[in-house]
Backbone as CSV, one residue per row, in Angstrom:
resi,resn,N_x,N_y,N_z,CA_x,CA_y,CA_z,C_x,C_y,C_z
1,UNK,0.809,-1.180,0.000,0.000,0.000,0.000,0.869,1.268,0.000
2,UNK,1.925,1.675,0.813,2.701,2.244,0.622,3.664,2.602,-0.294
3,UNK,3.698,2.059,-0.754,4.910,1.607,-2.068,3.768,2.251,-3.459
4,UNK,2.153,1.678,-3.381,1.523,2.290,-4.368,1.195,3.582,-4.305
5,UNK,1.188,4.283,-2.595,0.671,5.969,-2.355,2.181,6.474,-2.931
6,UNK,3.488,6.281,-2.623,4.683,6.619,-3.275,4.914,6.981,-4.506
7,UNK,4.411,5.335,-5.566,4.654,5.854,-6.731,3.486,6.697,-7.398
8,UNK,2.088,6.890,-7.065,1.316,7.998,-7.470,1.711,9.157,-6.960
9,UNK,2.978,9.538,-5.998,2.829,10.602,-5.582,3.621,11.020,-6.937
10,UNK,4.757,10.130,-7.310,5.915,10.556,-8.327,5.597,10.580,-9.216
11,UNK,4.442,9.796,-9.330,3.901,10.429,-10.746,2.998,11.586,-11.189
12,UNK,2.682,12.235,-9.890,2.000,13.487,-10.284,2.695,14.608,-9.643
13,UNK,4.158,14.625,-9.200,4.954,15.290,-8.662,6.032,15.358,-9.438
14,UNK,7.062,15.835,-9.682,8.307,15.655,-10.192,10.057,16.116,-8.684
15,UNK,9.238,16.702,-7.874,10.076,17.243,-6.930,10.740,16.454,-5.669
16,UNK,11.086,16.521,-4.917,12.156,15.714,-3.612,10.654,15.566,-2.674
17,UNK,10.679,14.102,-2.440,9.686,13.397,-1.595,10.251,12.912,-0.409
18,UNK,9.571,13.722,0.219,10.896,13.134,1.982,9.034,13.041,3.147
19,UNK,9.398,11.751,3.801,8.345,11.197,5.014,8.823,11.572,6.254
20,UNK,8.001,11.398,7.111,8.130,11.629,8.035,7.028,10.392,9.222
21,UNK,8.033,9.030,8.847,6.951,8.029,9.594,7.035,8.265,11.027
22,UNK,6.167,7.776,11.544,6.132,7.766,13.498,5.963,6.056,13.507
23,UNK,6.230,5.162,12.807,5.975,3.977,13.410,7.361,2.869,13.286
24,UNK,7.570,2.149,14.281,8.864,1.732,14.558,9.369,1.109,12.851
25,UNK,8.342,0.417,12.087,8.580,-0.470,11.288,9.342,0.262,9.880
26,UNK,9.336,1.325,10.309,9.753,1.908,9.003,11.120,2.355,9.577
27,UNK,11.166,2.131,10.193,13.129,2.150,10.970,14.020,0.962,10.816
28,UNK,13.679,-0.166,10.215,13.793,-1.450,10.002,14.475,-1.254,8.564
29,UNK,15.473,-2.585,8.531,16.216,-2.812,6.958,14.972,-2.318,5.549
30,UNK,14.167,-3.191,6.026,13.407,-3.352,4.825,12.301,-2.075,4.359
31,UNK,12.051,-1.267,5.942,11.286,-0.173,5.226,11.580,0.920,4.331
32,UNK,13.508,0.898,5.194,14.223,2.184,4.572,14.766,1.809,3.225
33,UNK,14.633,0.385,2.993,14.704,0.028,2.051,13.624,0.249,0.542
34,UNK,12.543,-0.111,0.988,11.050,0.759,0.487,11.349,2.268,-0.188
35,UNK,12.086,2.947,1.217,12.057,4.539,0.746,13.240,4.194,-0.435
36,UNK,14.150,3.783,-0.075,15.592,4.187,-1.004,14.521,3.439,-2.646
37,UNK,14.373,2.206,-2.358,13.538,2.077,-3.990,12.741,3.085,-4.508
38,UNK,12.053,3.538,-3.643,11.072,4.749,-4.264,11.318,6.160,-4.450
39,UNK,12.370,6.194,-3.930,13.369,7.591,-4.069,12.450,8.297,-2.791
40,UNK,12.006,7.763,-1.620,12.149,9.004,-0.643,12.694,8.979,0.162
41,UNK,12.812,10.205,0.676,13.923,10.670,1.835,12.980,10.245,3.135
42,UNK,13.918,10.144,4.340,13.313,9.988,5.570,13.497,11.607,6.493
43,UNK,12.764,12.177,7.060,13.272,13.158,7.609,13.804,12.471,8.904
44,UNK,14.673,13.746,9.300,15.376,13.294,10.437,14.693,14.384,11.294
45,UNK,14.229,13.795,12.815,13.539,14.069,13.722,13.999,14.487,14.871
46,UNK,13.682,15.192,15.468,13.800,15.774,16.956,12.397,15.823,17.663
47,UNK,11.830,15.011,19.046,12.648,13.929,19.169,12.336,13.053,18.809
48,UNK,13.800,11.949,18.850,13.480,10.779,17.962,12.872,9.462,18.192
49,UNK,11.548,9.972,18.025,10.330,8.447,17.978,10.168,8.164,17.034
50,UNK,10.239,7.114,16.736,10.472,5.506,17.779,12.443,6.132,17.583
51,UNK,12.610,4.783,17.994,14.618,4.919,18.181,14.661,4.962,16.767
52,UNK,15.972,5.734,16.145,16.090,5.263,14.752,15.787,6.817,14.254
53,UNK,14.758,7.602,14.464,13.953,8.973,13.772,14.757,10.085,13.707
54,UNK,16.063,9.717,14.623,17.153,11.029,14.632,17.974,11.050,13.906
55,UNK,18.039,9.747,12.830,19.188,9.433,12.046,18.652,9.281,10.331
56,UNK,20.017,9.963,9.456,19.065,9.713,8.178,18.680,8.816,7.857
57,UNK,18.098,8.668,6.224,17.603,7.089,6.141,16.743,7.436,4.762
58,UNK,16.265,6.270,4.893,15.394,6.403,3.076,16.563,6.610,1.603
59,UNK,15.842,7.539,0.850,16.996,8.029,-0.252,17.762,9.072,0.231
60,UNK,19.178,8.703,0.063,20.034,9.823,0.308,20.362,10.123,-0.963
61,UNK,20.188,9.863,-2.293,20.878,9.959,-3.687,21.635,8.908,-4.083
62,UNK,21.775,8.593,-5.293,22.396,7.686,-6.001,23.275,6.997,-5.162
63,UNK,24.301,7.953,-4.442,25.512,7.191,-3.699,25.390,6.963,-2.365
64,UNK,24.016,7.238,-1.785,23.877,7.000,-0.592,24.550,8.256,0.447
65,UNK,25.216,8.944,-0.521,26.127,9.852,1.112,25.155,11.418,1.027
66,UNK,24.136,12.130,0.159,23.138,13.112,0.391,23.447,14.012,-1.030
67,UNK,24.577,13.484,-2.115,24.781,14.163,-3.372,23.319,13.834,-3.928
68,UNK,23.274,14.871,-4.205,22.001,15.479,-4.919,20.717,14.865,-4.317
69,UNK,20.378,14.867,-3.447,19.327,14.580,-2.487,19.030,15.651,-1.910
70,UNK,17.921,15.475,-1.028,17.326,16.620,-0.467,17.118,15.573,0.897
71,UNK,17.771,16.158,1.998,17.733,15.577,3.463,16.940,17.095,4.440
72,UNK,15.573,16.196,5.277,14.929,17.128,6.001,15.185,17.133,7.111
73,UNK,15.314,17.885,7.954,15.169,17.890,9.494,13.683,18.613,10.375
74,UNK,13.689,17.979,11.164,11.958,18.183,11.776,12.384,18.031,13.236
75,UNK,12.317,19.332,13.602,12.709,19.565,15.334,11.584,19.726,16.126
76,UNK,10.871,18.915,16.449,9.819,19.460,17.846,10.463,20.115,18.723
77,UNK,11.430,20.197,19.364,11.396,20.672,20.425,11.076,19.701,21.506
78,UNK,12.486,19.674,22.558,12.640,18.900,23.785,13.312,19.912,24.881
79,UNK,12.840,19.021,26.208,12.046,18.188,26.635,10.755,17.987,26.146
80,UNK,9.987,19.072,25.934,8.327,19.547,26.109,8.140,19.460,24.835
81,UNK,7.890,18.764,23.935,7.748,18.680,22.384,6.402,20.028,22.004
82,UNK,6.826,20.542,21.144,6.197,21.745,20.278,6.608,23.030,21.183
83,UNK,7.258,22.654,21.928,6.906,24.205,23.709,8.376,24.335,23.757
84,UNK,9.306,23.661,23.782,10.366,23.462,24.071,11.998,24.655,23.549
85,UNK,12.179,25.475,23.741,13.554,25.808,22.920,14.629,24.788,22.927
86,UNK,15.662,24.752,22.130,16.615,24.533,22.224,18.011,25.000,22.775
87,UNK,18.855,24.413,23.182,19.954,25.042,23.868,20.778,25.352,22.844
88,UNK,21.573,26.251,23.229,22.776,26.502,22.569,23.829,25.524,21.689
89,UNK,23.897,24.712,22.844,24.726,23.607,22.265,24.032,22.219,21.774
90,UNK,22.850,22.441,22.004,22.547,21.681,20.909,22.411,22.130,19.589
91,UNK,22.116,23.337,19.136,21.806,23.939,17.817,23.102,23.835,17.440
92,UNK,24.695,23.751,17.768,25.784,24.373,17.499,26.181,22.743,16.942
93,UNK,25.998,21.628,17.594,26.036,20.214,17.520,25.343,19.555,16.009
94,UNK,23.780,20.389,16.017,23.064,20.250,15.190,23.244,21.052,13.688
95,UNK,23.817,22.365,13.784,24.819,22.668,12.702,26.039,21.835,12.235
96,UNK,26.722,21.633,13.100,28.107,21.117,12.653,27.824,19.435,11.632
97,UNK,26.209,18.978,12.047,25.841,17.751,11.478,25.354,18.429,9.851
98,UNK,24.473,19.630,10.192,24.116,19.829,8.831,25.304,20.578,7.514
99,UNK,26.103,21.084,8.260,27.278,21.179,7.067,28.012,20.052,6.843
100,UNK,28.492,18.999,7.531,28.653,18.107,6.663,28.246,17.386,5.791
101,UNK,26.939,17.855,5.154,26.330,17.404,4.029,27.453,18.143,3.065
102,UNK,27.195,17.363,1.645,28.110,17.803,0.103,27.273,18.772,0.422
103,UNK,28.077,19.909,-0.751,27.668,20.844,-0.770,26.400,20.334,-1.738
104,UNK,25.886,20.069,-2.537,25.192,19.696,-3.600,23.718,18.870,-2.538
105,UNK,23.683,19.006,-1.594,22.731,18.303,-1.056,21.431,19.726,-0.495
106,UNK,20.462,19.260,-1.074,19.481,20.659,-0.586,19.082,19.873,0.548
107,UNK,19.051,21.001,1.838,19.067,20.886,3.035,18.191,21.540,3.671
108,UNK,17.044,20.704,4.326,15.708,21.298,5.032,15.698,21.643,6.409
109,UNK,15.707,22.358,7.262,15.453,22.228,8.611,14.345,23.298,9.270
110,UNK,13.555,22.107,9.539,12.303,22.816,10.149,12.042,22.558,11.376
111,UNK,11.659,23.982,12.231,11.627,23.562,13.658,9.545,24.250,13.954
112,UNK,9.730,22.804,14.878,8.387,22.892,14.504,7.597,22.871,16.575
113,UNK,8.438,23.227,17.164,8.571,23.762,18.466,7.849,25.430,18.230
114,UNK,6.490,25.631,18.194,5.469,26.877,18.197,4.952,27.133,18.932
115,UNK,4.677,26.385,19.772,3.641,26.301,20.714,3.721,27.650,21.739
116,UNK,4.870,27.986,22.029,5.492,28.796,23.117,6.513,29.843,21.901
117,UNK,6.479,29.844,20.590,6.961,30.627,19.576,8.556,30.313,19.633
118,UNK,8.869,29.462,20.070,10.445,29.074,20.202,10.828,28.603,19.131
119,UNK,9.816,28.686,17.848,10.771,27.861,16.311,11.353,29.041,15.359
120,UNK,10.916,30.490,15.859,11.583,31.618,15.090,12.972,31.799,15.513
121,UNK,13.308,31.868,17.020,14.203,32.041,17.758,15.265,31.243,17.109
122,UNK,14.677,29.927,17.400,15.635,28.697,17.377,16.043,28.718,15.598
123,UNK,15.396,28.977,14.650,15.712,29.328,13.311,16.476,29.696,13.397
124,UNK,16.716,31.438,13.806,17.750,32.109,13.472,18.964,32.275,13.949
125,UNK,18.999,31.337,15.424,20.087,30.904,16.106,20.556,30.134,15.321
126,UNK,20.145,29.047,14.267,20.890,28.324,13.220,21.275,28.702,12.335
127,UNK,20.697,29.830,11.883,21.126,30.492,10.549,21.939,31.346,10.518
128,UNK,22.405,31.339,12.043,23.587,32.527,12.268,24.939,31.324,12.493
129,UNK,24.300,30.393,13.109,25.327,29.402,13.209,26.015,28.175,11.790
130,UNK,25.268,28.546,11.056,25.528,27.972,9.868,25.932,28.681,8.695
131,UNK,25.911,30.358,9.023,26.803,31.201,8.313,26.347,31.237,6.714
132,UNK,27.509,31.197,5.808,27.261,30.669,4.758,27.642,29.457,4.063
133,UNK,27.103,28.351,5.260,27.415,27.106,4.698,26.336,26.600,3.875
C-alpha cells in the first residue's frame, strides 16, 4: 500500500519526496529500504520516535552519502515537544551535522517547536550558526 501511495505521488509530482513516519517499522532494513527504492527521503527528527527517527535514512541519492538529495530535518522541540527551545549547544552540535552534508545536497530544517513561539528564535540561532554554509 505504501509503495503504491509513493509511486502515485511521483507520478504526479516531479520534486524531492521526503516522510516523516512515526511507526517503529519503518526504521527497520526493509522499510528504509522501500524509501531508497522509491526515491524518498526519511526526515530526520527531533525527538526521535520511535529509536532510529534522529538518524538519516530512506533516499540519500544515487551514492547513498546526500549528493544530490534533499535531506529534512523536523525539530519538535525537547524536553516539552512543540513548547520546548533549544539550547545553545545543541543547535551548534546540530549545525556542525548539517554542514557536513556535500555541498550539492538541498538541506531542510524545520523547527516545529510553536507552541510557546520558540521555532523563530531557534531558526535564526541556526542560521547565524551555519553562516554561509
Amino acid at each position: 500500500m505504501a509503495r503504491a501511495f509513493f509511486r502515485a505521488l511521483r507520478e504526479s509530482f516531479d520534486g524531492a519526496i521526503v516522510c516523516e513516519p512515526r511507526h517503529a517499522s519503518w526504521f527497520t532494513e526493509a522499510g528504509d529500504q522501500l524509501l531508497v527504492e522509491e526515491r524518498v527521503g526519511r526526515v530526520i527528527a527531533d525527538p526521535a520516535r520511535p529509536a532510529g527517527a534522529g538518524d538519516p535514512g530512506g533516499w540519500l541519492g544515487e551514492h547513498g552519502d546526500g549528493r544530490g538529495a534533499t535531506v529534512y530535518y523536523r525539530w519538535h522541540g525537547a524536553p516539552r515537544m512543540y513548547w520546548s527551545a533549544y539550547s545553545d549547544d545543541w543547535l551548534r552540535d546540530r549545525a556542525r551535522d548539517i554542514a557536513r552534508w556535500p555541498k550539492d545536497t538541498q538541506v531542510w530544517c524545520i523547527f516545529d517547536n510553536t507552541a510557546s513561539g520558540a521555532a523563530t528564535a531557534d531558526a535564526l540561532r541556526m542560521k547565524a550558526l551555519l553562516g554561509d554554509a
